[in-house]
VEXTOR-951205 format. One line per field, with one value per residue (C-alpha): residue number from 1; residue in three letters; chain; x, y, z. Coordinates in nm, 2 decimals. Example, Ala and Ser with C-alpha at 12.3 -4.5 7.8 and 13.67 -1.06 7.14 Angstrom:
BEGIN
resi = 1_2
resn = ALA_SER
chain = A_A
X = 1.23_1.37
Y = -0.45_-0.11
Z = 0.78_0.71
REM end
This chain:
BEGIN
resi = 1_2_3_4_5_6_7_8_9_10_11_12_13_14_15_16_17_18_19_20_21_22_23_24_25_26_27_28_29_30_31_32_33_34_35_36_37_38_39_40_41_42_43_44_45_46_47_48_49_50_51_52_53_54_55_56_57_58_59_60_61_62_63_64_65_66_67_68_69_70_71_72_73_74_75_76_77_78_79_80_81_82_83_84_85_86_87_88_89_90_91_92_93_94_95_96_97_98_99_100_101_102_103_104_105_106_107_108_109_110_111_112_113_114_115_116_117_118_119_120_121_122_123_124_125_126_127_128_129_130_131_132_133_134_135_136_137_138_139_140_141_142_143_144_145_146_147_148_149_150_151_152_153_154_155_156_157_158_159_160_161_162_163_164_165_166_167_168_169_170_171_172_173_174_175_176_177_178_179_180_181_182_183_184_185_186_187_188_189_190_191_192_193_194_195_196_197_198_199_200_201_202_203_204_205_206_207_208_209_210_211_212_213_214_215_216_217_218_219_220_221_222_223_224_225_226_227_228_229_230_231_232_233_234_235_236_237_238_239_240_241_242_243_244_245_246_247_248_249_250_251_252_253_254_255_256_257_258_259_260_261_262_263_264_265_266_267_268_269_270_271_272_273_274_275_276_277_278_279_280_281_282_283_284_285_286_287_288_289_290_291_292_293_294_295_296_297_298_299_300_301_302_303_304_305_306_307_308_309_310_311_312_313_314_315_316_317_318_319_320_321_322_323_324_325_326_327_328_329_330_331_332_333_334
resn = UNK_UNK_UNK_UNK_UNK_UNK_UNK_UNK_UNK_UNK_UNK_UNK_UNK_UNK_UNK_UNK_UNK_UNK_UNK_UNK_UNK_UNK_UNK_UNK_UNK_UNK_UNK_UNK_UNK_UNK_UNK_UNK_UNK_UNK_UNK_UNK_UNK_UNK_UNK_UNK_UNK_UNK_UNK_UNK_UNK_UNK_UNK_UNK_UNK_UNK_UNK_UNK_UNK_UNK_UNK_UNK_UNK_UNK_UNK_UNK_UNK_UNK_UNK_UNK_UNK_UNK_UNK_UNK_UNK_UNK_UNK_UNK_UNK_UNK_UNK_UNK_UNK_UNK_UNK_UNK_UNK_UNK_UNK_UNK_UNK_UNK_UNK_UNK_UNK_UNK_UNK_UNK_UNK_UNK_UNK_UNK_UNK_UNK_UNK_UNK_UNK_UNK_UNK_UNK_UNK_UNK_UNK_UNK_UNK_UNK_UNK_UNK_UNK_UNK_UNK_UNK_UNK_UNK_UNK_UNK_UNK_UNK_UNK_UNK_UNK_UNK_UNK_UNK_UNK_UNK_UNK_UNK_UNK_UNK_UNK_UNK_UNK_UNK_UNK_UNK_UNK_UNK_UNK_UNK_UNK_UNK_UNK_UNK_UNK_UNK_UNK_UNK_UNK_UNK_UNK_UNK_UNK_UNK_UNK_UNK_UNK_UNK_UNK_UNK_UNK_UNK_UNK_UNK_UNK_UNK_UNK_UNK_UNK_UNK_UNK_UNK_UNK_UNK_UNK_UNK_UNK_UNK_UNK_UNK_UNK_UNK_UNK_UNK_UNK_UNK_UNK_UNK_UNK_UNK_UNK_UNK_UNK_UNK_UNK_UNK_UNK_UNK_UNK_UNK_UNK_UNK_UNK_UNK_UNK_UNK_UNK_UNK_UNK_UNK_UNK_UNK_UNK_UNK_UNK_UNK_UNK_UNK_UNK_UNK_UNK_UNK_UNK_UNK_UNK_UNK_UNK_UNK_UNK_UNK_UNK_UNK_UNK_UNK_UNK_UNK_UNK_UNK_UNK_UNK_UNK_UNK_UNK_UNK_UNK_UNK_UNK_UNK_UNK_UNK_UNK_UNK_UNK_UNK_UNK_UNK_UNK_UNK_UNK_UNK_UNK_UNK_UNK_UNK_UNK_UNK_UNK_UNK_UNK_UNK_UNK_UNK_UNK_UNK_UNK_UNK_UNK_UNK_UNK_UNK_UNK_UNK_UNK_UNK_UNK_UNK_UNK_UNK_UNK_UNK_UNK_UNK_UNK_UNK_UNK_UNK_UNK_UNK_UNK_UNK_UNK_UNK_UNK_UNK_UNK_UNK_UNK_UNK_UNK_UNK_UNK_UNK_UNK_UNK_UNK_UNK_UNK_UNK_UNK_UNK_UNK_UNK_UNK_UNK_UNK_UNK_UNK_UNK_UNK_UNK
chain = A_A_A_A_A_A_A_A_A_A_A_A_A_A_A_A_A_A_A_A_A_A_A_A_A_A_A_A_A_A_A_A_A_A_A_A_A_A_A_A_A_A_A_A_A_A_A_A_A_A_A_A_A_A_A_A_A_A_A_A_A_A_A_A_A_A_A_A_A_A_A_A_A_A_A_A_A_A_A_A_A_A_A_A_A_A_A_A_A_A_A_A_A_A_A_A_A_A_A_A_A_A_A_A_A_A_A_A_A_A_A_A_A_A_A_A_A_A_A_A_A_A_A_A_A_A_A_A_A_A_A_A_A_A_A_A_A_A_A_A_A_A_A_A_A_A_A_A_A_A_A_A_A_A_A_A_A_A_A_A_A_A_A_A_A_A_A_A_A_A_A_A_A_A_A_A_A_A_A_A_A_A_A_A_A_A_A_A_A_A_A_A_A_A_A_A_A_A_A_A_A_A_A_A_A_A_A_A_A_A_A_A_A_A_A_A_A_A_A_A_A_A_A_A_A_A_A_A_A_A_A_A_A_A_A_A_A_A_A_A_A_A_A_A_A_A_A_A_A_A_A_A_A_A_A_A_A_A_A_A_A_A_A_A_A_A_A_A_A_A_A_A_A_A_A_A_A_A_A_A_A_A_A_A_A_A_A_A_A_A_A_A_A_A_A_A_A_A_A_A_A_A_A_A_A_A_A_A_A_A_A_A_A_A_A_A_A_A_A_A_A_A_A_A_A_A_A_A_A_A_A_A_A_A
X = -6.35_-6.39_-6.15_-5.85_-5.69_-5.33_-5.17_-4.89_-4.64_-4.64_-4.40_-4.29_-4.18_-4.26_-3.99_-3.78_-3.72_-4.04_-4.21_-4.05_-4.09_-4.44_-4.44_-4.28_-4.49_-4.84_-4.69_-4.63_-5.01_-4.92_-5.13_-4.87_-5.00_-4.76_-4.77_-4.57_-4.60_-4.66_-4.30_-4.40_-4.16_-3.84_-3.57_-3.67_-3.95_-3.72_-3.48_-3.57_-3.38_-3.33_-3.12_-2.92_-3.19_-3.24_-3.52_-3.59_-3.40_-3.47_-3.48_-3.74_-3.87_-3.83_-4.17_-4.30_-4.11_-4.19_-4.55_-4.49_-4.30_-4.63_-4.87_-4.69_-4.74_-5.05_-5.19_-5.12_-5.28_-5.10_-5.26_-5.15_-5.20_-5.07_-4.92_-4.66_-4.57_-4.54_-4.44_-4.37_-4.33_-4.12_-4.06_-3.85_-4.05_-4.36_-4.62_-4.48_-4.67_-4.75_-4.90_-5.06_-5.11_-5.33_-5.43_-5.26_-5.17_-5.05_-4.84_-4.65_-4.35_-4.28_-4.00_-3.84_-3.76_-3.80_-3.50_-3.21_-3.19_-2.92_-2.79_-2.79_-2.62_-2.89_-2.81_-3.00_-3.09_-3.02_-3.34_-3.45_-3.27_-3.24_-3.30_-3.18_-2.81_-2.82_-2.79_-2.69_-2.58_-2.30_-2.31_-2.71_-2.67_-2.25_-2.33_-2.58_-2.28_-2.04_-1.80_-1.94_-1.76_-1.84_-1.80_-1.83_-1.87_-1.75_-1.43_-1.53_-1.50_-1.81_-1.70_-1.38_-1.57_-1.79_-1.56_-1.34_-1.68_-1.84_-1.42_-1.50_-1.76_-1.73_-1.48_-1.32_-1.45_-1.37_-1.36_-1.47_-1.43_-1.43_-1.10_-0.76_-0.77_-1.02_-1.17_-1.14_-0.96_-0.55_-0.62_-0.91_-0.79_-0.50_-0.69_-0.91_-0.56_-0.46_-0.75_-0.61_-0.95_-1.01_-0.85_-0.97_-1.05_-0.99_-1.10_-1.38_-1.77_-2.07_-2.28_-2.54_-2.63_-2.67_-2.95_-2.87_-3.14_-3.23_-3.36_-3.09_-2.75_-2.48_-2.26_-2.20_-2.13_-1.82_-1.67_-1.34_-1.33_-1.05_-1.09_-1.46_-1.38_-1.60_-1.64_-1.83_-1.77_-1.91_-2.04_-2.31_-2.35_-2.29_-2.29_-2.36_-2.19_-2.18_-2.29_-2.68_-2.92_-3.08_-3.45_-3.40_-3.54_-3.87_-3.70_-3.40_-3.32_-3.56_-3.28_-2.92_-2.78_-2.44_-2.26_-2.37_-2.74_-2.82_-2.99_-2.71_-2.89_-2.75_-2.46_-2.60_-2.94_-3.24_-3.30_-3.24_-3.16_-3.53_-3.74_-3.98_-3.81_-3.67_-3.48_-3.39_-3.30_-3.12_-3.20_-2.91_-2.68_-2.42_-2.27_-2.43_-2.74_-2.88_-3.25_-3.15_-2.99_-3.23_-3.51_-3.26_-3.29_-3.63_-3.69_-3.44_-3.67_-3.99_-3.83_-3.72_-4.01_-4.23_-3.99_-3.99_-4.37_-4.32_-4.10_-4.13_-4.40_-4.61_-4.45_-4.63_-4.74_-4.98_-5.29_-5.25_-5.45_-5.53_-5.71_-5.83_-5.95_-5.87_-5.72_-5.79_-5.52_-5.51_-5.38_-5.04_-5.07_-4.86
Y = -2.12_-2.51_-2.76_-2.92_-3.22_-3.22_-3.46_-3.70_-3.68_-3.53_-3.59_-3.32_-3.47_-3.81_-3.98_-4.31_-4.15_-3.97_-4.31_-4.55_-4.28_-4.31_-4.69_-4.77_-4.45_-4.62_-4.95_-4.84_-4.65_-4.30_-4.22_-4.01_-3.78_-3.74_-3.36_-3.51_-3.23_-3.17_-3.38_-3.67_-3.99_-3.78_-3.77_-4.14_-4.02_-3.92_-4.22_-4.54_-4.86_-4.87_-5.24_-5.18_-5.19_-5.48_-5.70_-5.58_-5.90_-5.78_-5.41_-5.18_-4.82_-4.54_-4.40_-4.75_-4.87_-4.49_-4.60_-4.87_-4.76_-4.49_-4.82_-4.99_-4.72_-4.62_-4.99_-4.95_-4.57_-4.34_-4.02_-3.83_-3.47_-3.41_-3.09_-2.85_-2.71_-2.31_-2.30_-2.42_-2.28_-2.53_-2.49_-2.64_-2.91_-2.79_-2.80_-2.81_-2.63_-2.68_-2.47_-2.51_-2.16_-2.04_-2.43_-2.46_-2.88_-2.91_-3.17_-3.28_-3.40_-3.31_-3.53_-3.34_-3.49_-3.29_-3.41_-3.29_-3.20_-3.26_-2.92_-2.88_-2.67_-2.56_-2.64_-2.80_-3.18_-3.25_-3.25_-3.37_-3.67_-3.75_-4.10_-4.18_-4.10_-3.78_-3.89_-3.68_-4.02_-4.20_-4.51_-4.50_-4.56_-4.64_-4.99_-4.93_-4.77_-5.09_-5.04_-4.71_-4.40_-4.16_-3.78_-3.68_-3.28_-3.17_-3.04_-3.13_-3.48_-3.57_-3.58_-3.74_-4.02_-4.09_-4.09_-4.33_-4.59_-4.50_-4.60_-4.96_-5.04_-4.76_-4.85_-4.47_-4.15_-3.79_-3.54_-3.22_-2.91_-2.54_-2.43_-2.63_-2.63_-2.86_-2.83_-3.15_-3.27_-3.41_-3.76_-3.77_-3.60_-3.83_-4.17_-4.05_-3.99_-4.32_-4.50_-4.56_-4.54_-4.18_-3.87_-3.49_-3.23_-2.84_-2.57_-2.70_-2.64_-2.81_-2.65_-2.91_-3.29_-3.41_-3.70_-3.98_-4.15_-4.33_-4.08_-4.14_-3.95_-3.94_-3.68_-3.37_-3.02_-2.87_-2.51_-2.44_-2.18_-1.96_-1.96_-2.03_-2.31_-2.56_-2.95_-3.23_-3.57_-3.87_-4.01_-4.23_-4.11_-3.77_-3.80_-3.44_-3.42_-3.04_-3.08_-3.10_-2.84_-2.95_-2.81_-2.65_-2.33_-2.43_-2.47_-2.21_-2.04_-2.22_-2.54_-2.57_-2.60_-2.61_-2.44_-2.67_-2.58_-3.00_-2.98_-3.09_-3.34_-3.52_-3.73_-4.12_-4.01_-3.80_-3.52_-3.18_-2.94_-2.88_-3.08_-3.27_-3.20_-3.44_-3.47_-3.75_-3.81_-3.64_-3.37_-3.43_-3.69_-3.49_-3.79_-4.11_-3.98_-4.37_-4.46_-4.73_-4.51_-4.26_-4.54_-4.62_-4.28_-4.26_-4.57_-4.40_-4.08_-4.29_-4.42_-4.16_-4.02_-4.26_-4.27_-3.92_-3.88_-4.20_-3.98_-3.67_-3.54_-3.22_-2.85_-2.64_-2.54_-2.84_-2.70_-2.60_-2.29_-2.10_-1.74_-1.90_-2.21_-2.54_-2.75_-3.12_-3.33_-3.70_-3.91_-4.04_-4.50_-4.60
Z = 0.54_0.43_0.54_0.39_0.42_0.53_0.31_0.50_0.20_-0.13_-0.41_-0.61_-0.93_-1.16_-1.28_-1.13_-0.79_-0.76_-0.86_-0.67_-0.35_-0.44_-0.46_-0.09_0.03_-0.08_0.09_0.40_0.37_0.36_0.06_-0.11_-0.36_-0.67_-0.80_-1.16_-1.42_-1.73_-1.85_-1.62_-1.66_-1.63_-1.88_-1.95_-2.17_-2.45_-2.40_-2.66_-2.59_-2.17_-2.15_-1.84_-1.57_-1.36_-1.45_-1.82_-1.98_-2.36_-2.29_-2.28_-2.41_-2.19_-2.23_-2.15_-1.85_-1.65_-1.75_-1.59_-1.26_-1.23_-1.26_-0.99_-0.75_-0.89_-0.79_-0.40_-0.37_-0.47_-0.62_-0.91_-1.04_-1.39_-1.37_-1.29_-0.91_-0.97_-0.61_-0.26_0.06_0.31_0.62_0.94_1.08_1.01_0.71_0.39_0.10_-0.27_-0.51_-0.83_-0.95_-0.68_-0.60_-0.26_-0.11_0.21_0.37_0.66_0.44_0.10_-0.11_-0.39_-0.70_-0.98_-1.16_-1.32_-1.75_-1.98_-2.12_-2.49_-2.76_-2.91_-3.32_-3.60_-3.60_-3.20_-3.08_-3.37_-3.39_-3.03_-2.95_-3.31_-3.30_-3.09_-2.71_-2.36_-2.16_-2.26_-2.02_-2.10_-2.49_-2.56_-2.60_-2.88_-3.11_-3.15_-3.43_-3.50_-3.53_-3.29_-3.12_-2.80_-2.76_-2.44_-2.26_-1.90_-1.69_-1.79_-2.16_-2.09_-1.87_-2.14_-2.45_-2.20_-2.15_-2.51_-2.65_-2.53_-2.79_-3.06_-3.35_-3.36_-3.13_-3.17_-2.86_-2.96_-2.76_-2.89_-2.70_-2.69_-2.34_-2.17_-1.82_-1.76_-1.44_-1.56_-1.47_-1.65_-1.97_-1.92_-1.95_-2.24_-2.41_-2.33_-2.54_-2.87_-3.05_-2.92_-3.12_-3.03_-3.24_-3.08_-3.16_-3.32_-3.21_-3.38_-3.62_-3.74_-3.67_-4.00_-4.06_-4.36_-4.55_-4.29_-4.01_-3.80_-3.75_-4.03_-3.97_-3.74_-3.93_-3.70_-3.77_-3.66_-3.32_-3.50_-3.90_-3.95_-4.18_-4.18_-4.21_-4.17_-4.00_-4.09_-3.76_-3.64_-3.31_-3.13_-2.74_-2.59_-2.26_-2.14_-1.81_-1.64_-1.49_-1.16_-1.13_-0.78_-0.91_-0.75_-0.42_-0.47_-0.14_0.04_0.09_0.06_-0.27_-0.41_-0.68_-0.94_-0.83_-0.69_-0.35_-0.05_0.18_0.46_0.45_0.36_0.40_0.19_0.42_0.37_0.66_0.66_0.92_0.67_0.36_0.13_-0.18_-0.43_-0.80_-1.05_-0.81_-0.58_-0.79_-1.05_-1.03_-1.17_-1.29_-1.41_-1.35_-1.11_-0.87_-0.90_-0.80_-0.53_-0.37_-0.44_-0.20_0.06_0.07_0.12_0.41_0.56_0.50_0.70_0.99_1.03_1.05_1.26_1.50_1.47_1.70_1.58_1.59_1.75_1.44_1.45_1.53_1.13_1.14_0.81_0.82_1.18_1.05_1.12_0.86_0.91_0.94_0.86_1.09_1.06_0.95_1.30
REM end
């Protein structure tokens, strides 16, 4: 059986965390190799106008700044393969596994970061007119909707701590949830009541986004829970805030998720309970889920990526046999 190289770290996942891992891994010489799929660039590559991240004083595409990130790490070594992981095999401390279909990549650390996606409703004109009227991120895009009228359709916290940032720039906004009873937490309901510019529509649920001459969003068709009947409100922007999906299938009783589905790693840190195994991104944040703090973890998991293979001395496992081969292992960049 031929050889195979035991990769120091490979990066499951291509958007602003799994980049920015990528960047301070290739720094610090561990010639990471970047498994990014098919969707590479994240949620960023259906996002238009980015203006709130540092450095980009007149904005940016999304499309164009994740080309960007991948450049950056690109330029100090790091390696990429466009397409998806079908499966991994981690384990505690000793090599961590990546497949390809029957395409096997072996390292001795892996850093998760296959992202989280926005869940959608699933009706005419949202996909469709996402990026022009339609958007899943409130903080991301409120600004863009001054003195616009506006709905946000959700009954969680997440809508209510949108409508609340989104009520700061949009002239009126509309909460709209298909029950009269919201799951959103008191407190939170409470201070999206106390906006003045923020009314709430129950038991409505949307039907259609509706696009004017224009291409871009005019009004949302709503039909009421109970009756049937149904309207249409003249809007020029619909903020969908249901709740994410982390991508932890791939990974899914392997580490330790919670009920949500985001991977739990250690308190202030990247690692998972798994020797070797790291996570960052959308992956493990329900909570602010902005390209900057993804970046942000992405940087943590490089590093603690380095100093474990810094630190960690070999399991036994590290004579890395396979069917009785050896498999050669590059050394670990002191």
């Amino acid at each position: 059986m031929s050889e195979q190289k035991v990769e120091n770290v490979i990066i499951v996942g291509g958007g602003p965390a799994g980049y920015t891992a990528a960047l301070y891994a290739s720094r610090a010489n561990l010639e990471p190799l970047v498994i990014e799929g098919f969707q590479w660039g994240g949620q960023l590559q259906n996002t238009t106008d980015v203006e709130n991240y540092p450095g980009y004083v007149d904005g940016i595409m999304g499309p164009e700044m994740m080309s960007e990130f991948r450049a950056q790490a690109e330029r100090f070594g790091t390696r990429f393969i466009t397409d998806d992981a079908t499966r991994v095999e981690l384990s505690d401390g000793g090599l961590q596994r990546v497949f390809l279909g029957d395409e096997e990549h072996v390292a001795k650390a892996v850093i998760l970061s296959m992202g989280a996606e926005p869940k959608r409703i699933g009706i005419p004109g949202e996909q469709e007119l996402g990026g022009r009227g339609v958007s899943t991120c409130g903080v991301c895009d409120g600004a863009f909707f001054k003195g616009e009228d506006v709905v946000v359709i959700g009954g969680g916290d997440s809508a209510m701590e949108d409508s609340i940032f989104i009520s700061k720039f949009a002239d009126s906004l509309t909460v709209l949830h298909r029950r009269d009873e919201f799951r959103a937490s008191k407190i939170m309901l409470d201070r999206a009541k106390e906006q003045s510019n923020i009314s709430f529509k129950t038991p409505f649920e949307p039907v259609e986004v509706i696009a004017g001459d224009d291409g871009k969003v005019s009004g949302l068709k709503v039909r009421n829970a109970e009756t049937g009947d149904e309207e249409t409100l003249d809007v020029g922007g619909v903020f969908i805030a249901i709740g994410h999906t982390p991508r932890s299938e791939l990974v899914e009783g392997q580490v330790e998720t919670d009920d949500g589905g985001y991977v739990v790693t250690q308190p202030g840190t990247t690692r998972t309970r798994l020797g070797g195994v790291f996570a960052v991104g959308d992956l493990v944040d329900h909570i602010y889920r902005q390209a900057v703090t993804a970046a942000g973890t992405g940087c943590m998991g490089a590093l603690d990526a380095e100093w474990y293979l810094r630190d960690t001395a070999p399991s036994p496992e590290a004579h890395w046999m396979r069917g009785g081969e050896p498999i050669e292992v590059a050394p670990t960049p002191s």
